[in-house]
ZANU-680722 format. One line per field, with one value per atom (N, C-alpha, C): atom name; x, y, z. Coordinates in nm, 3 decimals. Layout:
N
site c(CA	...) .
xx c(X	...) .
yy c(Y	...) .
zz c(Z	...) .
This chain:
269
site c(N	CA	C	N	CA	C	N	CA	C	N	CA	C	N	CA	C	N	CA	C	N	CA	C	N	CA	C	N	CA	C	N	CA	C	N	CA	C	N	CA	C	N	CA	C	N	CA	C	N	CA	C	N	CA	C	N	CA	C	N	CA	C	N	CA	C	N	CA	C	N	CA	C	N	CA	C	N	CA	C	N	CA	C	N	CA	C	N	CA	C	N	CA	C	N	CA	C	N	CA	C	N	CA	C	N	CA	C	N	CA	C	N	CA	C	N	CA	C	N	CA	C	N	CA	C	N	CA	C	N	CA	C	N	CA	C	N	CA	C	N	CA	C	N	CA	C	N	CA	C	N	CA	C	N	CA	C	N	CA	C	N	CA	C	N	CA	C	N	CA	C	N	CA	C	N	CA	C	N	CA	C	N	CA	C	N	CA	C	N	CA	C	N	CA	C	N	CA	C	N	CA	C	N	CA	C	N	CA	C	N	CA	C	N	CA	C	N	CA	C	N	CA	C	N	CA	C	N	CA	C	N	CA	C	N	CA	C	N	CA	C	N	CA	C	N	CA	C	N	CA	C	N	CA	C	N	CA	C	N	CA	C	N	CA	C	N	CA	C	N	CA	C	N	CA	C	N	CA	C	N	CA	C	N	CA	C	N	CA	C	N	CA	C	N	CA	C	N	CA	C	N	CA	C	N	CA	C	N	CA	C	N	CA	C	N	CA	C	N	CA	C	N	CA	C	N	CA	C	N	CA	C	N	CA	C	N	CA	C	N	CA	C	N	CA	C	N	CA	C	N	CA	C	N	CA	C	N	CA	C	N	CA	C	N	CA	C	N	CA	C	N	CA	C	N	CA	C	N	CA	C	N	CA	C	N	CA	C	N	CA	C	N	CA	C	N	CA	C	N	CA	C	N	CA	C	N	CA	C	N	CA	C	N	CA	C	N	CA	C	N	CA	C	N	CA	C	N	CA	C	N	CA	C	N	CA	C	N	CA	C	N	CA	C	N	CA	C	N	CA	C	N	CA	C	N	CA	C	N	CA	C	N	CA	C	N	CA	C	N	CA	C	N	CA	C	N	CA	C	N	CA	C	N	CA	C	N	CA	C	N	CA	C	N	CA	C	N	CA	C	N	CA	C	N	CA	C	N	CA	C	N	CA	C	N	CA	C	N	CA	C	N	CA	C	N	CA	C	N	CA	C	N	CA	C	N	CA	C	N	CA	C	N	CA	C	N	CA	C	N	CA	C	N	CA	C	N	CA	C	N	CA	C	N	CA	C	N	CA	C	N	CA	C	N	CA	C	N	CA	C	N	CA	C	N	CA	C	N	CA	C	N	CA	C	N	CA	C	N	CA	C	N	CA	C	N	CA	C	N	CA	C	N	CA	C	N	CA	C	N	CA	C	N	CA	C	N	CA	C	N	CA	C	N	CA	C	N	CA	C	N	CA	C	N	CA	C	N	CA	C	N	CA	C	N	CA	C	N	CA	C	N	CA	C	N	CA	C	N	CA	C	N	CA	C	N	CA	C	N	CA	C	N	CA	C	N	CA	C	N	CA	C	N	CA	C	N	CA	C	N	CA	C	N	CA	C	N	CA	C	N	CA	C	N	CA	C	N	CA	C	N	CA	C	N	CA	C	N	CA	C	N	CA	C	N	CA	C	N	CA	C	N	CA	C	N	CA	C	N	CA	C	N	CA	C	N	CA	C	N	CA	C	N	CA	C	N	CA	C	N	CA	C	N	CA	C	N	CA	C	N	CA	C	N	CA	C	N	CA	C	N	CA	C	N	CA	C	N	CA	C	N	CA	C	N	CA	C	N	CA	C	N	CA	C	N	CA	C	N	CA	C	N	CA	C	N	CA	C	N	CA	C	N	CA	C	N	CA	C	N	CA	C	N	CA	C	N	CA	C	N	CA	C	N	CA	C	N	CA	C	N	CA	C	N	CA	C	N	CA	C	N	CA	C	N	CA	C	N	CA	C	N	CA	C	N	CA	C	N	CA	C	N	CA	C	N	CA	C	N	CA	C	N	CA	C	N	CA	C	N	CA	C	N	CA	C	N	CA	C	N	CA	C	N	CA	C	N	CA	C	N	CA	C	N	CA	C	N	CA	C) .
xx c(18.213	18.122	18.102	18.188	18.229	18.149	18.113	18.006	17.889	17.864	17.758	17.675	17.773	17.713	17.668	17.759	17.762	17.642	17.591	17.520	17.346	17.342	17.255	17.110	17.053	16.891	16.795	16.825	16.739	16.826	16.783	16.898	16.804	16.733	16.676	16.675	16.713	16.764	16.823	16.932	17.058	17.010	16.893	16.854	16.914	16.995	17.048	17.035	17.001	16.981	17.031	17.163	17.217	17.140	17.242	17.286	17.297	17.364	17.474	17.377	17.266	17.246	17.111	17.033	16.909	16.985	17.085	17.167	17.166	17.198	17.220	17.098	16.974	16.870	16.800	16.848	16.801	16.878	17.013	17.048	17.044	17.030	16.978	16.831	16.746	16.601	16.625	16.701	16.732	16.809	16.872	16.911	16.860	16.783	16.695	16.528	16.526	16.421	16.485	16.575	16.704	16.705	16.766	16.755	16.632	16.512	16.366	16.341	16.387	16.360	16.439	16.572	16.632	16.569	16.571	16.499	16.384	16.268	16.116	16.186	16.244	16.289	16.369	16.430	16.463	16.385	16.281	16.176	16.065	16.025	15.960	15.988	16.151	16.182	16.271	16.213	16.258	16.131	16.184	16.070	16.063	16.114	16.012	15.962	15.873	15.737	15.638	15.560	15.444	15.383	15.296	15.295	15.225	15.135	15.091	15.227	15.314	15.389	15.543	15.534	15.653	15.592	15.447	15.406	15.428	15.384	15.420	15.560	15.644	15.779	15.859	15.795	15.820	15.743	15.623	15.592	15.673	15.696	15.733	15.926	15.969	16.136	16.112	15.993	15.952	15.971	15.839	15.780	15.965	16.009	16.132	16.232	16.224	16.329	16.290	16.148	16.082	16.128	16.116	16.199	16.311	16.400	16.528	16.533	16.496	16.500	16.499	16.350	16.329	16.410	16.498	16.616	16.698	16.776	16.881	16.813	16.695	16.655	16.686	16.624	16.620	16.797	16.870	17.025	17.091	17.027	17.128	17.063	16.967	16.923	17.002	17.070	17.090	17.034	16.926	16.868	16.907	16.916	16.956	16.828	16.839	16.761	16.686	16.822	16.762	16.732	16.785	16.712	16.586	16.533	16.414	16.316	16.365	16.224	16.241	16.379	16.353	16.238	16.240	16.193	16.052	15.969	15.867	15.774	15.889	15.845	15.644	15.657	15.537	15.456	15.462	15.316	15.322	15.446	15.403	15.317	15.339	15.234	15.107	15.105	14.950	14.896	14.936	14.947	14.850	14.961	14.969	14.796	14.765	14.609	14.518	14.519	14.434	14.435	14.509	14.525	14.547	14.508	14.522	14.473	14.318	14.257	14.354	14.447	14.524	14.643	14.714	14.801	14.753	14.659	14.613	14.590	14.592	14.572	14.662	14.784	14.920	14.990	14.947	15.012	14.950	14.782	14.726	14.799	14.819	14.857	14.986	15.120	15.233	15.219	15.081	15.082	15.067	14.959	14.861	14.999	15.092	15.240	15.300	15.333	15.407	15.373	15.255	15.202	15.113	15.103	15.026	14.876	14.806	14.680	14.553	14.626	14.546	14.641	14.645	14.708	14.622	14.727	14.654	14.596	14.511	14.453	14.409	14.330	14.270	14.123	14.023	13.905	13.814	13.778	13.762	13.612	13.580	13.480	13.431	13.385	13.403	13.311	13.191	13.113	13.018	12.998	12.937	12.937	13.057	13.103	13.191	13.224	13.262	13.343	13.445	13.558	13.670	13.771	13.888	14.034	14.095	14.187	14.321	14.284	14.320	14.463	14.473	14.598	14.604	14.745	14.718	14.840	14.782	14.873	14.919	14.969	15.019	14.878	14.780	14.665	14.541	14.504	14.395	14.408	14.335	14.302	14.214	14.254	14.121	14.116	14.000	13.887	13.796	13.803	13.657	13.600	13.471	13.336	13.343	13.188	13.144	13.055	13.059	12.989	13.079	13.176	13.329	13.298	13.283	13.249	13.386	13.489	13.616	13.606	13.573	13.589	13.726	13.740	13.831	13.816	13.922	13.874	13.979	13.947	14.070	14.143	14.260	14.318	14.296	14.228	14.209	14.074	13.944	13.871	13.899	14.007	14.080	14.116	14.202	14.272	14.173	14.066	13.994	13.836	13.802	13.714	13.671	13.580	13.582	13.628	13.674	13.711	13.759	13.653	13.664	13.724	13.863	13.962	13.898	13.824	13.799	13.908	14.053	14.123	14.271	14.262	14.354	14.459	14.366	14.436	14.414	14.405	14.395	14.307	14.322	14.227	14.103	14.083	13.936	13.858	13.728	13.646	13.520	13.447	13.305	13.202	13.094	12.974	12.880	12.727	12.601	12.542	12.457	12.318	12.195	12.089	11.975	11.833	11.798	11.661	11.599	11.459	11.334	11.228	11.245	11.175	11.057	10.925	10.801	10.795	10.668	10.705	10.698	10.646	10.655	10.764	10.857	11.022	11.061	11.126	11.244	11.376	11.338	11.476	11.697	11.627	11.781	11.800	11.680	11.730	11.763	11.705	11.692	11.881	11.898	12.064	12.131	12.159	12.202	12.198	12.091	12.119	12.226	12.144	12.193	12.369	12.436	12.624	12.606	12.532	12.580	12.554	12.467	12.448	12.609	12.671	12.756	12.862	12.912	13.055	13.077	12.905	12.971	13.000	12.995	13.078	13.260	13.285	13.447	13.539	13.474	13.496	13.518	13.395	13.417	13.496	13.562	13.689	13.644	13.744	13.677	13.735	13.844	13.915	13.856	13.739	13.692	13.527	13.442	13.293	13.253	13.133	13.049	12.962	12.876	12.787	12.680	12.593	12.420	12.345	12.298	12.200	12.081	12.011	11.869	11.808	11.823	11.818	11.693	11.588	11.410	11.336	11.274	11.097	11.013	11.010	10.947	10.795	10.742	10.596	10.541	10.627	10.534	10.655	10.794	10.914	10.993	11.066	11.196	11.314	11.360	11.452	11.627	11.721	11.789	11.910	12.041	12.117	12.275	12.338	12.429	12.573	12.652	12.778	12.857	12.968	13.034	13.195	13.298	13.413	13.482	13.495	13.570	13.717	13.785	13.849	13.860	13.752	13.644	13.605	13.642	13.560	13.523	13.585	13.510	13.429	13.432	13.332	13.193	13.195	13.131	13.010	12.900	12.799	12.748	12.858	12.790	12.846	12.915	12.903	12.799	12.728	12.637	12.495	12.476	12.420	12.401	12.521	12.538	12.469	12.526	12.499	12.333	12.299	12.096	12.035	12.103	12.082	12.082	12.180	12.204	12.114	12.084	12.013	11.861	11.784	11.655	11.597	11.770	11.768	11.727	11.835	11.816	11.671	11.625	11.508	11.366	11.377	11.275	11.250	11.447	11.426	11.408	11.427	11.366	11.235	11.158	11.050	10.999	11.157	11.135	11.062	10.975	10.914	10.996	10.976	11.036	10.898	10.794	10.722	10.751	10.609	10.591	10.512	10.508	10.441	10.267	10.206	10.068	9.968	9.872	9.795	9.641	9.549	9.472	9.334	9.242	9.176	9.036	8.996	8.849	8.767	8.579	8.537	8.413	8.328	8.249	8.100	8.021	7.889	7.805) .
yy c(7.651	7.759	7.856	7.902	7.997	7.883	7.779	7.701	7.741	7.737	7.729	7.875	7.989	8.088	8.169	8.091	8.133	8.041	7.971	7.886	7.938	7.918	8.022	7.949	8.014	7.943	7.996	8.096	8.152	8.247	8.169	8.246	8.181	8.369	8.380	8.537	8.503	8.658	8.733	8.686	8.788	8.846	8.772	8.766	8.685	8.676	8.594	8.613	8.524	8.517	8.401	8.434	8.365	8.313	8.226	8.222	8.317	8.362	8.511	8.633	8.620	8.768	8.736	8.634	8.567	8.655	8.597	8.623	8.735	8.843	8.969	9.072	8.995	9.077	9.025	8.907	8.869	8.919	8.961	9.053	9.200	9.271	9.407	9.389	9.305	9.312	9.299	9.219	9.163	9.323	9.395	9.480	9.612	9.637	9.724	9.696	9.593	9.590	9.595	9.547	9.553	9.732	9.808	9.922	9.996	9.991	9.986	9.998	9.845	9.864	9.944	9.926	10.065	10.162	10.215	10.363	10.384	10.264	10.280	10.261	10.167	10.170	10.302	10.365	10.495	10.581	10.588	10.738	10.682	10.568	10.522	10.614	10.591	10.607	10.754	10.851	11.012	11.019	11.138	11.200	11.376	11.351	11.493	11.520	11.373	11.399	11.331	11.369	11.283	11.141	11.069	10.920	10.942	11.042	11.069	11.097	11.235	11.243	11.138	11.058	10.940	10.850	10.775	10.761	10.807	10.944	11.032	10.977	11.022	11.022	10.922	10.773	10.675	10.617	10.654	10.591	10.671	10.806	10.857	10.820	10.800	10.724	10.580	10.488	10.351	10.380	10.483	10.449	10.500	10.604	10.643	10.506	10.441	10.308	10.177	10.193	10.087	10.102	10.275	10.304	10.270	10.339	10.303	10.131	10.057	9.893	9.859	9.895	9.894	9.886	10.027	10.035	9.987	9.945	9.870	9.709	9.670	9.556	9.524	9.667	9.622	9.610	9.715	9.761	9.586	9.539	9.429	9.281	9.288	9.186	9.257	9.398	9.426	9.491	9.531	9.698	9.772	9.894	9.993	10.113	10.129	10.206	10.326	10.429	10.540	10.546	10.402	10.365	10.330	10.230	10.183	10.306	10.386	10.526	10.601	10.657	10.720	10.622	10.517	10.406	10.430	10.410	10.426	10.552	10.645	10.789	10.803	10.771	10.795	10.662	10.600	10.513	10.572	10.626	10.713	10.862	10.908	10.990	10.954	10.835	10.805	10.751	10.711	10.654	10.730	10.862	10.969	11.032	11.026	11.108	10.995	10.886	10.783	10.732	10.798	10.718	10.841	10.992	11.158	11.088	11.039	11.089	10.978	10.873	10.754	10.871	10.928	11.002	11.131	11.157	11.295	11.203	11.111	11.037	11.061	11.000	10.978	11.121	11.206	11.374	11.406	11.360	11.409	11.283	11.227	11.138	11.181	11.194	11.243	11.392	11.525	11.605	11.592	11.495	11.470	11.406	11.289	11.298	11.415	11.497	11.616	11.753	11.729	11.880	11.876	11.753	11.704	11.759	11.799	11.848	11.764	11.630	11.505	11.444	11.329	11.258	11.117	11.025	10.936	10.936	10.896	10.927	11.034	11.139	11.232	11.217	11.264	11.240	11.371	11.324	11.406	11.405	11.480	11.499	11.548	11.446	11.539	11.479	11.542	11.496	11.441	11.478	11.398	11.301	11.226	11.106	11.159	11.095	11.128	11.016	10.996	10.891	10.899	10.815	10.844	10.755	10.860	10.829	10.693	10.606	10.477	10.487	10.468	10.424	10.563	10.571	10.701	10.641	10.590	10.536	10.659	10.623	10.693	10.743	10.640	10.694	10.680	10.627	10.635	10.661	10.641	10.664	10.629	10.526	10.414	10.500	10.514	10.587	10.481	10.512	10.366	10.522	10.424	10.554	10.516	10.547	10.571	10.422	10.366	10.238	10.126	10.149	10.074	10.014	10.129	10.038	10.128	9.997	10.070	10.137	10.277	10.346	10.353	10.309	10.331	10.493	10.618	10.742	10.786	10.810	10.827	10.983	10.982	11.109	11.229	11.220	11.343	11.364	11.322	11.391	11.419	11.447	11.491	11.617	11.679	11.780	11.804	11.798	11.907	11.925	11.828	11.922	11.910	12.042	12.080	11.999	12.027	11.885	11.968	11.905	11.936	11.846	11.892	11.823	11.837	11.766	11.814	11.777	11.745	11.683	11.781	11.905	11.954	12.010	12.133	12.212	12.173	12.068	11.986	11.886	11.880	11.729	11.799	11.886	11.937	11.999	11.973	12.023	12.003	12.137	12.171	12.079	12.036	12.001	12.038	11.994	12.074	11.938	11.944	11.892	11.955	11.907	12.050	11.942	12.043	11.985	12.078	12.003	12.160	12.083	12.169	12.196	12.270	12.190	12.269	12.362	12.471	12.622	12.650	12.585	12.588	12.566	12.513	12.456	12.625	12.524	12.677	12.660	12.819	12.828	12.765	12.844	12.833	12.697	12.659	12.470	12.393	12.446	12.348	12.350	12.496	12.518	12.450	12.429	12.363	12.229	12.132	12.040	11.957	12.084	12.055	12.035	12.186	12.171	12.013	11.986	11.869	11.754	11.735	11.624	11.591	11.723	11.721	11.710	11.748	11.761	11.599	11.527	11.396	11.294	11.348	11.228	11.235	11.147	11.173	11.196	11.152	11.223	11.414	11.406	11.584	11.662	11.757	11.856	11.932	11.951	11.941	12.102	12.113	12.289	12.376	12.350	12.436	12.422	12.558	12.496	12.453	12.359	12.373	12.497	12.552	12.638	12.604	12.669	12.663	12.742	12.749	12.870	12.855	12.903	12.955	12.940	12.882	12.912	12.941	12.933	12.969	12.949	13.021	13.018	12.922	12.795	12.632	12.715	12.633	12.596	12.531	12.442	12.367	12.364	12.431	12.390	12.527	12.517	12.639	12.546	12.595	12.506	12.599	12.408	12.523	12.448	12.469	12.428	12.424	12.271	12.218	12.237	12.353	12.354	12.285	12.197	12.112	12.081	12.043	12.004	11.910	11.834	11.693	11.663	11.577	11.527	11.342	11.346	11.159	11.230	11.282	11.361	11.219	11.134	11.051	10.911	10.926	10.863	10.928	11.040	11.202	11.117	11.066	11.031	10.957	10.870	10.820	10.858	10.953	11.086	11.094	11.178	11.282	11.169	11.067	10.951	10.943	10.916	10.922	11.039	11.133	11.306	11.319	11.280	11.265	11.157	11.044	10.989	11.071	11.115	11.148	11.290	11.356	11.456	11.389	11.298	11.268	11.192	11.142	11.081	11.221	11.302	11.438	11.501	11.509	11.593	11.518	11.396	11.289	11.291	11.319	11.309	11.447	11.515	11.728	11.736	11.641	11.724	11.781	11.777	11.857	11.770	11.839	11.779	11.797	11.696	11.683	11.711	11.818	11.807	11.712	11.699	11.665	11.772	11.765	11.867	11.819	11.982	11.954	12.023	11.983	12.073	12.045	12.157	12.185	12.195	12.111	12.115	12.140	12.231	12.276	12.233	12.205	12.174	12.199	12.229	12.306	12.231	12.225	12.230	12.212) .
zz c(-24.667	-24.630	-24.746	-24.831	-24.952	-25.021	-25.035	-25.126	-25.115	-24.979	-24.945	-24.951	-24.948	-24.933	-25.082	-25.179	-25.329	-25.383	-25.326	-25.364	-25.447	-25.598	-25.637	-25.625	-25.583	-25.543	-25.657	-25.708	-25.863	-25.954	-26.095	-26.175	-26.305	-26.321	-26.409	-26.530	-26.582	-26.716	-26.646	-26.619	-26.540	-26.418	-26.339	-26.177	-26.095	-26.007	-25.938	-25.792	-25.709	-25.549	-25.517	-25.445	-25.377	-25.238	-25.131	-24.998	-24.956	-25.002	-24.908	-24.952	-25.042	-25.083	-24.963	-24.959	-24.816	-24.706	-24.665	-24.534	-24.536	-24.631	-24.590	-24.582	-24.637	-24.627	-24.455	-24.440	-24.315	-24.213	-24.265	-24.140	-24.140	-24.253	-24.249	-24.141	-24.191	-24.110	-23.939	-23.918	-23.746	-23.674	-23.786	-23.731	-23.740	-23.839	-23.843	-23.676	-23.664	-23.566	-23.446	-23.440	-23.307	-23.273	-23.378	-23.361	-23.349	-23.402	-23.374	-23.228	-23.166	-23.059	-22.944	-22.994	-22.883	-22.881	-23.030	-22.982	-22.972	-22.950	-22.889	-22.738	-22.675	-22.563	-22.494	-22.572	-22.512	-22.557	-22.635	-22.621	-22.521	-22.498	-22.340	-22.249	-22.259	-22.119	-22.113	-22.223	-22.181	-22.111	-22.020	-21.927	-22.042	-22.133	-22.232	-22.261	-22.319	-22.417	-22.338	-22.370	-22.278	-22.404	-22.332	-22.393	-22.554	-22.582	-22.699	-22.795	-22.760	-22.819	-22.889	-22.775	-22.768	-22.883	-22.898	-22.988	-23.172	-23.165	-23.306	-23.332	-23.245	-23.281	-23.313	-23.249	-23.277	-23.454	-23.407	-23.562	-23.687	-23.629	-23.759	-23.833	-23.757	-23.707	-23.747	-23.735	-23.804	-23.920	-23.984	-24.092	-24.197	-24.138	-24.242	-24.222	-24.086	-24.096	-24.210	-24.233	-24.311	-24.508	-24.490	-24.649	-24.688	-24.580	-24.599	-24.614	-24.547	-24.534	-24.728	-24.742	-24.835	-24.991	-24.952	-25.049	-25.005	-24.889	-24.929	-24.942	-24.963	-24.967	-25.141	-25.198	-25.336	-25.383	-25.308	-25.317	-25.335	-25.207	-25.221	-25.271	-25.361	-25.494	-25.626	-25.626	-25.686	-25.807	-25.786	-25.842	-25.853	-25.919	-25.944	-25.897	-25.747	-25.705	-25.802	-25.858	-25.911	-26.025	-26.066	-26.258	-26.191	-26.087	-26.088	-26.064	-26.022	-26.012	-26.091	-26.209	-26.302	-26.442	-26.417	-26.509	-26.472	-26.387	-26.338	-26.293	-26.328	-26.319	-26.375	-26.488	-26.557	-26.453	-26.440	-26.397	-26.275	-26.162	-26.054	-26.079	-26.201	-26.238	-26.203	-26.303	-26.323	-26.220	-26.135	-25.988	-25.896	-25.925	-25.852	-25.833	-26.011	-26.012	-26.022	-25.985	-25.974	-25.841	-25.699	-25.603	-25.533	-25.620	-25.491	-25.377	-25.323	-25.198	-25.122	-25.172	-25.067	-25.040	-25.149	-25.125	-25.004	-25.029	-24.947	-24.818	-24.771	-24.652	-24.589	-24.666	-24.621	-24.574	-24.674	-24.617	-24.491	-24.478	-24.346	-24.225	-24.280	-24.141	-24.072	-24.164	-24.164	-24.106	-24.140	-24.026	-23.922	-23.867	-23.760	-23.636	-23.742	-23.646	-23.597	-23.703	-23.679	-23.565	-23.580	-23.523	-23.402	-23.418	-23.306	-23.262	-23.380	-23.306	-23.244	-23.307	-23.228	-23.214	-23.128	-23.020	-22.994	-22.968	-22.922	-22.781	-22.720	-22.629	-22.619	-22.729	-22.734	-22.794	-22.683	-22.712	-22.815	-22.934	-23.040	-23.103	-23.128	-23.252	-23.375	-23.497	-23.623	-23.648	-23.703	-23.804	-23.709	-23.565	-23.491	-23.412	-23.486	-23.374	-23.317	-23.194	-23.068	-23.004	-23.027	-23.005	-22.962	-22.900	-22.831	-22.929	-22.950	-23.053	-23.036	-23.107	-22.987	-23.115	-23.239	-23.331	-23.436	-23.482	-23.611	-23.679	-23.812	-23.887	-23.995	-24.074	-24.194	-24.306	-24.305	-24.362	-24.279	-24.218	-24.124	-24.002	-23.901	-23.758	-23.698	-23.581	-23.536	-23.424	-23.398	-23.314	-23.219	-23.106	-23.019	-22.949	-22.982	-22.979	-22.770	-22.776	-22.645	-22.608	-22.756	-22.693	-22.735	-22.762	-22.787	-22.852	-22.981	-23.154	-23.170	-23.302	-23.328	-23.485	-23.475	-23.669	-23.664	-23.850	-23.911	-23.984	-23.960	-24.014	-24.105	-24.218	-24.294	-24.252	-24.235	-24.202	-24.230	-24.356	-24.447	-24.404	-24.324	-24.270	-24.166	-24.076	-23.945	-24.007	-24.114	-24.150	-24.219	-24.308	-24.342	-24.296	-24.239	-24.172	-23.992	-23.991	-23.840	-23.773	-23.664	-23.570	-23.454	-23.304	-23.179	-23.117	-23.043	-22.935	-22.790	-22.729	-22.640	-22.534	-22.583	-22.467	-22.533	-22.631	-22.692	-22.612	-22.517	-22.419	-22.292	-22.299	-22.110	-22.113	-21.984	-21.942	-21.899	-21.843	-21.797	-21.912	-21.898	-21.998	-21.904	-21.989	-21.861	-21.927	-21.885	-21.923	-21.831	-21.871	-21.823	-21.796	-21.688	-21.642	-21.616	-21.703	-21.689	-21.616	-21.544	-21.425	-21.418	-21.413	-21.409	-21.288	-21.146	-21.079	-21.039	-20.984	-20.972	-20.938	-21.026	-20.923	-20.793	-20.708	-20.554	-20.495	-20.567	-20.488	-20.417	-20.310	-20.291	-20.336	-20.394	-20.510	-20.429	-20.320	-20.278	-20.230	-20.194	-20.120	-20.279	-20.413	-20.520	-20.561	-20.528	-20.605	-20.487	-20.356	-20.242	-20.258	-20.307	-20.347	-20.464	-20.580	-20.690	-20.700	-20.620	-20.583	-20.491	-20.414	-20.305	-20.430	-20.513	-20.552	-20.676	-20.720	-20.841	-20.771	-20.664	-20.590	-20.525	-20.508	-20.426	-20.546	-20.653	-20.793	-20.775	-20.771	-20.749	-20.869	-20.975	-21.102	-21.125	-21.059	-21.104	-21.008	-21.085	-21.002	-20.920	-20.844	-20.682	-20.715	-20.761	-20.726	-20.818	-20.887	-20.977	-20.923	-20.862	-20.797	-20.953	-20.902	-21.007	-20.986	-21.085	-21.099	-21.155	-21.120	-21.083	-21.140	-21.288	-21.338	-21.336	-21.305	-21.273	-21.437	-21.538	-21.701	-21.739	-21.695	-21.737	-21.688	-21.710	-21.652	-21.744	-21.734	-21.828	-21.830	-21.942	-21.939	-21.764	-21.734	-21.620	-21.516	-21.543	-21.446	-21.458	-21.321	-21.330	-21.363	-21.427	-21.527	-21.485	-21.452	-21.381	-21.465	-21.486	-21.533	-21.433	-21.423	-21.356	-21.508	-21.437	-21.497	-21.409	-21.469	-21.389	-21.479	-21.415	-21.478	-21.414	-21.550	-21.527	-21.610	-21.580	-21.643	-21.741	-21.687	-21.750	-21.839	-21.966	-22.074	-22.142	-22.202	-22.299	-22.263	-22.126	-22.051	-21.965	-21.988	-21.880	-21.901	-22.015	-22.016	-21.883	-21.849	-21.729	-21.601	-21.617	-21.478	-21.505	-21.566	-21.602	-21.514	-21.592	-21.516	-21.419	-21.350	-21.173	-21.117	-21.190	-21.111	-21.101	-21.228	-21.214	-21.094	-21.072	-20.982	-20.853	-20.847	-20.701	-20.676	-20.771	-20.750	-20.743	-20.841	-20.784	-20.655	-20.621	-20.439	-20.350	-20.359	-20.280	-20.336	-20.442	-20.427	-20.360	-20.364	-20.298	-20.157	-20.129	-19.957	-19.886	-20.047	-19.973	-20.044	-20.050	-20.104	-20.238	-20.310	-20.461	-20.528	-20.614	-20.700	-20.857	-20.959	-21.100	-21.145	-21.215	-21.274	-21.421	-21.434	-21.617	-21.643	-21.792	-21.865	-21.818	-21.799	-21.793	-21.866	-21.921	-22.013	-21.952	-21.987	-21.950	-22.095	-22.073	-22.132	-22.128	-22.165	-22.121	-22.230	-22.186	-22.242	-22.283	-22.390	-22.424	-22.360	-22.286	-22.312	-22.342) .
């Protein structure tokens, strides 16, 4: 067995890889993922953090288990860990200013773990798109939109610019539905509908009313606006859908009319 394990498989300018040196990197790895998985299996299963946070904490406890691996990987081929990075110092320089915006990734990703101002399963917007935060690696962040196209976003447009959480401080968030009724409607049957048509979506929150503004006097409509709150934020589009449905059922079977725009043209003679 002592043959077998001394047994040199490459031996080249004072490089040598044994049997035994295979074996021991193959059992650092079996036990590094062994332990991996305990402790994804016990941050599952605390009731402290909620599932976004159990996430962060896990990748960030990976990504430091993957370094360490790392060095004792090189440790036991027999490297000299802190000669190999004082040696390389200078090309990590040059590294360094030829590869800032990968590096500036990696710092935004490593906050975005830490501080948590996004989350997985947090529905977000920057720059316009409007997506639900599905992965957050160390430099990017996969995002699936509203028509379940998957962006890749590099971290560093998360930390520097604008960016709306609409899922930051809770699950509810308000949105609007706007309808413009003919001037002959009656006003109070139009707002009576409008609460009956938004309250029978089972989506929208029942312990908060919706509200009903009266918003203008239109060219050709009284124009009224449906405040409403849900917790389906990164699906709301097709609430919002439903909710128009159900309101042009109710105004059909009361009578309301939906004007269109009308113009008037006179003619000379």
């Amino acid at each position: 067995m002592k043959e077998f394990l001394d047994y040199v498989l490459i031996d080249y300018d004072n490089f040598t890889i044994k049997v035994y040196t295979l074996l021991q990197i193959f059992i650092v790895f079996i036990i590094v993922r062994l332990l991996l998985f305990l402790i994804k299996t016990g941050i599952n299963k605390s009731s402290k953090f909620d599932v976004a946070k159990k996430y962060s904490v896990y990748q960030l406890i990976k990504y430091v288990a993957y370094v360490l691996t790392a060095i004792a990987f090189f440790h036991i081929l027999g490297f000299n860990v802190s000669y190999l990075l004082l040696g390389s110092s200078a090309l990590l320089v040059g590294l360094g200013f030829g590869l800032q915006n990968l590096f500036s990734d990696f710092i935004s990703g490593i906050i975005l773990l830490i501080d948590s101002s996004v989350k997985v399963g947090d529905v977000i917007e920057v720059d316009g798109l409007i997506g639900q935060v599905v992965q957050i690696d160390f430099r990017t962040t996969m995002v699936i939109t509203r028509d379940d196209k998957y962006i890749i976003v590099p971290n560093t447009d998360l930390t520097k610019n604008q960016l709306v959480n609409w899922t930051h401080a809770g699950v509810l968030s308000r949105f609007e539905v706007k309808i413009g009724v003919s001037y002959n409607s009656d006003v109070s049957l139009v707002i009576i509908l409008l609460k009956e048509a938004t309250l029978s979506h089972t989506a929208v929150e029942k312990s908060k009313e919706p509200i009903i503004r009266f918003s203008d006097f239109g060219d050709s409509s009284l124009n009224f606006t449906v405040l409403f709150w849900s917790s389906e934020v990164f699906r709301i589009e097709n609430v919002k859908s439903d909710i128009r449905i159900k309101i042009f059922e109710l105004f059909n079977q009361n009578k309301i009319e939906i004007p269109f725009p009308q113009r008037v043209l006179h003619t000379v003679q």
